[in-house]
N, CA, C and O atoms as a DFTB+ gen file, in Angstrom:
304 C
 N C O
     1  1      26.227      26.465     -15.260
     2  2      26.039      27.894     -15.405
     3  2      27.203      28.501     -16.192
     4  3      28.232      27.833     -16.296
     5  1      27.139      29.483     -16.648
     6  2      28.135      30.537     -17.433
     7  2      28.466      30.968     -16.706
     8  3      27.861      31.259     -15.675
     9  1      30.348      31.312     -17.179
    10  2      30.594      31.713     -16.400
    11  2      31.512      32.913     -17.288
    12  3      31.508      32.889     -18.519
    13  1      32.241      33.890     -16.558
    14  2      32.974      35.322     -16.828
    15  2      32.428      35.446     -18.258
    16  3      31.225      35.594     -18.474
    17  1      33.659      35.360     -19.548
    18  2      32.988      35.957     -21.030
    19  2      31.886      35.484     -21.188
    20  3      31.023      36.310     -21.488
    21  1      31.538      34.343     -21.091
    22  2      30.472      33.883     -21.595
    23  2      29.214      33.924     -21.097
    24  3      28.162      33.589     -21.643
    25  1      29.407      34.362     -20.020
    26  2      28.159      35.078     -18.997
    27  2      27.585      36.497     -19.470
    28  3      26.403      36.828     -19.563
    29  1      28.761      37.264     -19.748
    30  2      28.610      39.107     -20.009
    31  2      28.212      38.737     -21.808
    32  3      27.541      39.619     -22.343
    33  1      28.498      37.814     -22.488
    34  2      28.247      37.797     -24.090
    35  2      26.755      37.290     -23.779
    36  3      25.933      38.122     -24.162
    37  1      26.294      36.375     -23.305
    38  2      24.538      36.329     -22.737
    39  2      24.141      37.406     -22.549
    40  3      23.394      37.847     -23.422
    41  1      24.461      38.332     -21.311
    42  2      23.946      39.509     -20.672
    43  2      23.369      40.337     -21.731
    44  3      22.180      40.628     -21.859
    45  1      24.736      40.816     -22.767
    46  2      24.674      41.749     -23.424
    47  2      23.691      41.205     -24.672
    48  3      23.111      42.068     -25.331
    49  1      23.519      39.987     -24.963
    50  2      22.815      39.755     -26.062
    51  2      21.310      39.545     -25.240
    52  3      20.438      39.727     -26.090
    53  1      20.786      39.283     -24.130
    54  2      19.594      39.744     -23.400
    55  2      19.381      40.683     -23.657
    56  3      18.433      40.875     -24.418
    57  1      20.280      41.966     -23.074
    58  2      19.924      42.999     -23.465
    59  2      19.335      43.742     -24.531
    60  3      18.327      44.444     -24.611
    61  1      20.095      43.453     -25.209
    62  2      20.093      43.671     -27.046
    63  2      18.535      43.629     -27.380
    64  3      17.700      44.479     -27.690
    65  1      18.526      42.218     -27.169
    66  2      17.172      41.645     -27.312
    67  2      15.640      42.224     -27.186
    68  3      14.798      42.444     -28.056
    69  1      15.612      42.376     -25.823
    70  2      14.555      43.263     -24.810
    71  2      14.770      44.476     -25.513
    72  3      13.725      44.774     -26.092
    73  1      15.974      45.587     -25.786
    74  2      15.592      46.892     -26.350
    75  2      15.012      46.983     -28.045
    76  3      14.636      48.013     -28.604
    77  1      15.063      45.751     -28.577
    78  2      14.488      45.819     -29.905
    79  2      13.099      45.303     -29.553
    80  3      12.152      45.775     -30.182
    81  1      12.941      44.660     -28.894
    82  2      11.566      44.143     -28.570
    83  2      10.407      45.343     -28.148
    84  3       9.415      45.801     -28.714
    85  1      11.087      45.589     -26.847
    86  2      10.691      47.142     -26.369
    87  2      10.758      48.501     -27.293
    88  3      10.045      49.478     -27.062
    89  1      11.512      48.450     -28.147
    90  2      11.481      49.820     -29.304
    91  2      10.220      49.509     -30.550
    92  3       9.561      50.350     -31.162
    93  1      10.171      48.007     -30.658
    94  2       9.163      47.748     -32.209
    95  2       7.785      48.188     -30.906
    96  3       7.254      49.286     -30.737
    97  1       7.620      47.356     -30.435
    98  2       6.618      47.790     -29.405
    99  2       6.012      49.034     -29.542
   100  3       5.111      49.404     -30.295
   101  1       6.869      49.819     -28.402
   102  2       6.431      51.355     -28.579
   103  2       5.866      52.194     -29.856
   104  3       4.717      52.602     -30.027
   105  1       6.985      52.332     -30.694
   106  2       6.529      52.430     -31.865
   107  2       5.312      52.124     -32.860
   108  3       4.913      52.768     -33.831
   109  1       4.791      50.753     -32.216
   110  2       3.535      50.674     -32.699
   111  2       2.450      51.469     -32.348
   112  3       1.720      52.172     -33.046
   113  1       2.465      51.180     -30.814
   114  2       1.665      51.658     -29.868
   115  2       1.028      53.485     -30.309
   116  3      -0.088      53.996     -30.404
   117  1       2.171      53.881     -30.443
   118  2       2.744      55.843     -30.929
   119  2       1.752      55.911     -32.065
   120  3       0.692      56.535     -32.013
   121  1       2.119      55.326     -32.929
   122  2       1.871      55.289     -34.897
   123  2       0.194      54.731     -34.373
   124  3      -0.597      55.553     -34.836
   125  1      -0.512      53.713     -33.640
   126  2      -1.828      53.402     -33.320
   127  2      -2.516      54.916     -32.761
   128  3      -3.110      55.714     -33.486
   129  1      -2.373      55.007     -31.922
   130  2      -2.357      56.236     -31.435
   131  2      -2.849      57.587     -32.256
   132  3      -3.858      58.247     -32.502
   133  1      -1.484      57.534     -32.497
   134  2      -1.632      58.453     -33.481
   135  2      -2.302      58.575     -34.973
   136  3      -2.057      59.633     -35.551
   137  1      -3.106      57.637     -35.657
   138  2      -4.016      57.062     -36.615
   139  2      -5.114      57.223     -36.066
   140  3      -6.192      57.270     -36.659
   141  1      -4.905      57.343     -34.624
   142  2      -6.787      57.092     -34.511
   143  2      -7.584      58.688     -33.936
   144  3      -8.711      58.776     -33.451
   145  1      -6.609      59.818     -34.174
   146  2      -7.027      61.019     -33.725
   147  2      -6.970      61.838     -35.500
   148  3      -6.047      62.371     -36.117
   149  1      -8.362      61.600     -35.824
   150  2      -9.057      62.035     -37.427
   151  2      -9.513      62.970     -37.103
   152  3      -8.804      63.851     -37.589
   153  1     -10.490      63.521     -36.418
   154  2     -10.884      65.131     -36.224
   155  2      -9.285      65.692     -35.530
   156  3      -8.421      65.238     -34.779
   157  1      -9.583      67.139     -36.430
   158  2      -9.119      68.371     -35.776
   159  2      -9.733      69.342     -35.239
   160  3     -10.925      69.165     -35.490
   161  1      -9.587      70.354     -34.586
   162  2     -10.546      71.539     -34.464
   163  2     -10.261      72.274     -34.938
   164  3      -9.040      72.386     -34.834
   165  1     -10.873      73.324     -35.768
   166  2     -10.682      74.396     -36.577
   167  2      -9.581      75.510     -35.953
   168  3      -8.529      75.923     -36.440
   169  1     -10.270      75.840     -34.637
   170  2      -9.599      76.742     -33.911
   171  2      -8.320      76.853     -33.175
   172  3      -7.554      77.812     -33.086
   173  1      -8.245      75.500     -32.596
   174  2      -6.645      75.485     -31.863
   175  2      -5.965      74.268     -32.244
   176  3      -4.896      73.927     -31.740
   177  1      -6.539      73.654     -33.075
   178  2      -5.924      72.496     -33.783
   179  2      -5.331      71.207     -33.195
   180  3      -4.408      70.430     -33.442
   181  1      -6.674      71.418     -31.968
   182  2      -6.265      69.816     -31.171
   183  2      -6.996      68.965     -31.946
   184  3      -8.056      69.247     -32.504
   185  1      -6.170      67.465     -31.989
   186  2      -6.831      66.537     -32.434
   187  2      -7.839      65.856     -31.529
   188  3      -7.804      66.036     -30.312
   189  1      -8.855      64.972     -32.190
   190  2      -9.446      64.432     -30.886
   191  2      -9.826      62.827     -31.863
   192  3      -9.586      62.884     -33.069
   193  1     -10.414      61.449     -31.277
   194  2     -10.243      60.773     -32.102
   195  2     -11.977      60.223     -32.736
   196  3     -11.905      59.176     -33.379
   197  1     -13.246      60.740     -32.624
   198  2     -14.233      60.589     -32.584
   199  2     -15.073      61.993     -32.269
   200  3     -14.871      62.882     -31.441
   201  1     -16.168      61.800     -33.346
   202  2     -17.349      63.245     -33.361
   203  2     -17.707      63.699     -32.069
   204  3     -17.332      64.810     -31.692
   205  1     -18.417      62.935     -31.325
   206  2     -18.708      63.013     -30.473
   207  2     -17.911      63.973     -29.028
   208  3     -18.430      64.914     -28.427
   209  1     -16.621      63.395     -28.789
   210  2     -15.720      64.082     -28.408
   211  2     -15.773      65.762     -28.964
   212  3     -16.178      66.772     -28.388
   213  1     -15.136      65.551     -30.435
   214  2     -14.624      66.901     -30.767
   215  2     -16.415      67.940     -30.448
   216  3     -16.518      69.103     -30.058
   217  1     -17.101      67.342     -30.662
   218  2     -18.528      68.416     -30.165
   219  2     -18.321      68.979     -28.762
   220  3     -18.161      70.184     -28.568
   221  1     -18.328      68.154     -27.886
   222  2     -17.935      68.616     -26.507
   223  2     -16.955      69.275     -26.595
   224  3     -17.041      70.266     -25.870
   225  1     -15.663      69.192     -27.364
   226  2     -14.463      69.927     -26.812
   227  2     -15.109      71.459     -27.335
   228  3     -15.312      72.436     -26.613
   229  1     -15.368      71.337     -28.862
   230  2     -15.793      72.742     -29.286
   231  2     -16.671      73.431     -28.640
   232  3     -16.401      74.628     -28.542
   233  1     -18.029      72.932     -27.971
   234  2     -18.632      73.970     -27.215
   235  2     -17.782      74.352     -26.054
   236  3     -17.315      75.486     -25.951
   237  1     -17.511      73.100     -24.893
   238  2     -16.808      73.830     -24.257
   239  2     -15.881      74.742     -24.369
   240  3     -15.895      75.497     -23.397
   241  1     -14.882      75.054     -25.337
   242  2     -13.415      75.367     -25.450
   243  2     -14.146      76.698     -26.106
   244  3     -14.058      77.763     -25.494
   245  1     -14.729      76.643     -27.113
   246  2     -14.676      77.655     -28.059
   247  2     -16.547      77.851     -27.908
   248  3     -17.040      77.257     -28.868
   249  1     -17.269      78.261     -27.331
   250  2     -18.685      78.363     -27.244
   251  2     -18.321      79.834     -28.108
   252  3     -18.815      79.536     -29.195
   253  1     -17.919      80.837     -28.237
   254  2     -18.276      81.715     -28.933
   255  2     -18.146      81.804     -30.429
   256  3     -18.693      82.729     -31.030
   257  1     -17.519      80.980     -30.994
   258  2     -17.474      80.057     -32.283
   259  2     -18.844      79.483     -32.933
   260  3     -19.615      78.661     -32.437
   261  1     -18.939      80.209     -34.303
   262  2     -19.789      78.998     -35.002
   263  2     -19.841      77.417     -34.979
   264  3     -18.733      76.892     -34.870
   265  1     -20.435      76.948     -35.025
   266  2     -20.499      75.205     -35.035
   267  2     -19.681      75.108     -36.611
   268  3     -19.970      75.757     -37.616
   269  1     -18.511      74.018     -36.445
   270  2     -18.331      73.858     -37.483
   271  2     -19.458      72.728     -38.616
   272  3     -19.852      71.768     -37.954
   273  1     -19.878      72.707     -39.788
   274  2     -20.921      72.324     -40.297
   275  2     -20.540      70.402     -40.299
   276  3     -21.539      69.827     -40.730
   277  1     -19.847      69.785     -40.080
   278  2     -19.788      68.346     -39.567
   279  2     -19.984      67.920     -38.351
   280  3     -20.057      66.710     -38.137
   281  1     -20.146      69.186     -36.970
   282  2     -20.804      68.451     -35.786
   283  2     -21.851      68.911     -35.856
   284  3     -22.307      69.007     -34.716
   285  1     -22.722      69.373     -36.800
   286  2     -23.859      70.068     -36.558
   287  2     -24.971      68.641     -36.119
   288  3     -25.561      68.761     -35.046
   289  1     -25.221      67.382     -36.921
   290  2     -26.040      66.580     -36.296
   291  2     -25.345      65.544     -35.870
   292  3     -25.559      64.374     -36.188
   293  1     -24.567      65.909     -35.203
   294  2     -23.702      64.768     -34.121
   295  2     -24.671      64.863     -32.542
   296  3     -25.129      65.917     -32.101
   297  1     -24.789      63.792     -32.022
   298  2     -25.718      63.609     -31.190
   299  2     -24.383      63.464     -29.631
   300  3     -23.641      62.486     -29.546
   301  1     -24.361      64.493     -28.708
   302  2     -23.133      64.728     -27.649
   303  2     -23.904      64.197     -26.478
   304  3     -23.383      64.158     -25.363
């Protein structure tokens, strides 16, 4: 086993390790995420990531609103 310096120079290079691993990670995850929300709503400018969705959000949210003319034959 390792022992004193050469134990804490392991530790710290574990460490090291795991937070680059864990940072490329996340980062992907965020940037995926975030690519896959293509509709906006006209009105309050939430994203949503599929037609279907953004139809439901707009009637519910905004029913006194015109239909915007791309969910008009979206099937909810």
């Amino acid at each position: 086993m390792a022992r004193g310096q050469q134990k804490i120079q392991s530790q710290q290079k574990n460490a090291k390790k795991a937070a680059e691993k864990k940072k490329s990670q996340g980062a992907d995850q965020k940037t995926a995420a975030k690519a896959a929300l293509v509709h906006t709503c006209p009105v309050c400018r939430t994203q949503m990531p599929d037609p279907k969705t953004f139809k439901q959000h707009f009637e519910s949210k905004h029913p006194k609103s015109p239909l915007p003319p791309e969910l008009v034959d979206v099937q909810a």
